[in-house]
N, C-alpha and C positions, 0 to 999 in steps of 0.2 A: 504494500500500500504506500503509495507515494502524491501528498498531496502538492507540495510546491512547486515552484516552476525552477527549473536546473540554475543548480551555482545558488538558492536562496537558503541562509540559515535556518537550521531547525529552530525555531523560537517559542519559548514560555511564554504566555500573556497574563494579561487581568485586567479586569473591568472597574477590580476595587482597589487596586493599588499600582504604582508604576514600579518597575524595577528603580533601586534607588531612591525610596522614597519612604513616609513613614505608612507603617499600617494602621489603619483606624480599629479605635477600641472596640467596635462591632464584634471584633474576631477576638476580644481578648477571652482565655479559658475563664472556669467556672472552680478551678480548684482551689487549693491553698488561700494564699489571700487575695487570689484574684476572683472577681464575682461577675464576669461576664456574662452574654448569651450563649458562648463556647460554639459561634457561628464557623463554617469553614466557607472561605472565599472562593469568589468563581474563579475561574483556568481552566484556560484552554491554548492549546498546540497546534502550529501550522508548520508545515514545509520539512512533513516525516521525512527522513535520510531514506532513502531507497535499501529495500530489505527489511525494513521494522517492521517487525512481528509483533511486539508488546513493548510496554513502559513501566516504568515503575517510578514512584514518587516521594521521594522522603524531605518533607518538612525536618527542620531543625533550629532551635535557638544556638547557631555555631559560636557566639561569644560565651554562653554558657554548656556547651557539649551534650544539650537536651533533648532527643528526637520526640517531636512532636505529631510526626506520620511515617507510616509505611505503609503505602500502597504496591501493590505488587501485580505481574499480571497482567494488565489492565489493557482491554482493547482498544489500537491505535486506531477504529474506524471512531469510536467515542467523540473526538477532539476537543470535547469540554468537559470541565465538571460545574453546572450551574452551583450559583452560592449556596451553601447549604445549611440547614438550622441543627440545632445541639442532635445528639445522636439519629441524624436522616442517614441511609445508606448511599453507599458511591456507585455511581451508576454500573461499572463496570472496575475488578477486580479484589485481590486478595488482601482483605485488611490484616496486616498484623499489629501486635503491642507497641506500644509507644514507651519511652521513657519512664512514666507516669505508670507504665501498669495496666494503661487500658488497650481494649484495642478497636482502633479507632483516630480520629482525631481529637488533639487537646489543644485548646486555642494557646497564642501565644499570653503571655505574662510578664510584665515588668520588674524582674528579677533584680537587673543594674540600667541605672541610666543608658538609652540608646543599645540594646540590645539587639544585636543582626541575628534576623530569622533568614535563612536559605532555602528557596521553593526549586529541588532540584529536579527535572524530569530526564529519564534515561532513556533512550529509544535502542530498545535490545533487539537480538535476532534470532530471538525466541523467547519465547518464556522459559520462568527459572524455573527448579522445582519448588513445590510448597509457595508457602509466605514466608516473608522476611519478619522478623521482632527487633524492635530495638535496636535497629541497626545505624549505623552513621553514612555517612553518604561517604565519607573515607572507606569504610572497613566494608561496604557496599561496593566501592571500586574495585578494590584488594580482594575482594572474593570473588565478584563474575565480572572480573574484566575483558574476559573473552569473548562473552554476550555482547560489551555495550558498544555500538554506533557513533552515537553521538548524545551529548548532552546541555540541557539548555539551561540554564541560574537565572532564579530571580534574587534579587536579596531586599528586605528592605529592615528599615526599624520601628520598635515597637518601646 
């Protein structure tokens, strides 16, 4: 499945935040002493690399080393995931545990002033096996680096 036009970056998007920029407290979680609506934002993927079979998606607050998603899985015909409220399901793929113990999404939280979250999407050439838990988008690299294609960052702060 190949949607872009040749030579065009695989690109991350969002409707609710720009790469670089802060995230609105919409998304902030609902645990600790954070009291959010523990919404997850929309994204969606344009200009799959030719040969991507699946994606996988690991959310992460990388100033604090906390993964806050693992999607795994996930079919590249999807190309979004609308905004979504406290525990809705993701349209397509394998949720596994989060940092936090759940599994699912946990919104972000403001741990340290200015805290970078990482929206990382993998375009693999195949699915893995299983689901992923807890994993970091490092130690996600380090393990199927063989799979992955190409990859696309969003980063912003919270």
């Amino acid at each position: 499945l190949m949607t872009g036009a040749l030579n065009e970056a695989f690109a991350a998007t969002s409707n609710d935040f720009a790469n670089d920029s802060t995230i609105s407290s919409d998304f902030e979680g609902n645990a600790g002493s954070c009291s959010g609506q523990n919404s997850f934002p929309h994204l969606a993927w344009e200009n799959l690399p030719w040969g991507a079979k699946s994606l996988v998606l690991i959310v992460e607050n990388a100033t604090q080393a906390v993964v806050h998603l693992n999607l795994s899985n996930i079919d590249p015909a999807t190309l979004e995931i609308a905004q979504l409220s406290s525990g809705a399901s993701f349209p397509s793929g394998s949720v596994g545990s989060n940092g936090f113990g759940v599994s699912g999404w946990t919104g972000v939280c403001n741990v340290a002033a200015d805290d970078n979250y990482t929206f990382k999407l993998y375009a693999l050439k195949s699915d893995i096996p299983g689901s992923i838990s807890n994993m970091s988008s490092a130690d996600f690299e380090s393990s199927y680096d063989s799979y992955i294609i190409d990859v696309s960052t969003l980063t912003v702060k919270y």
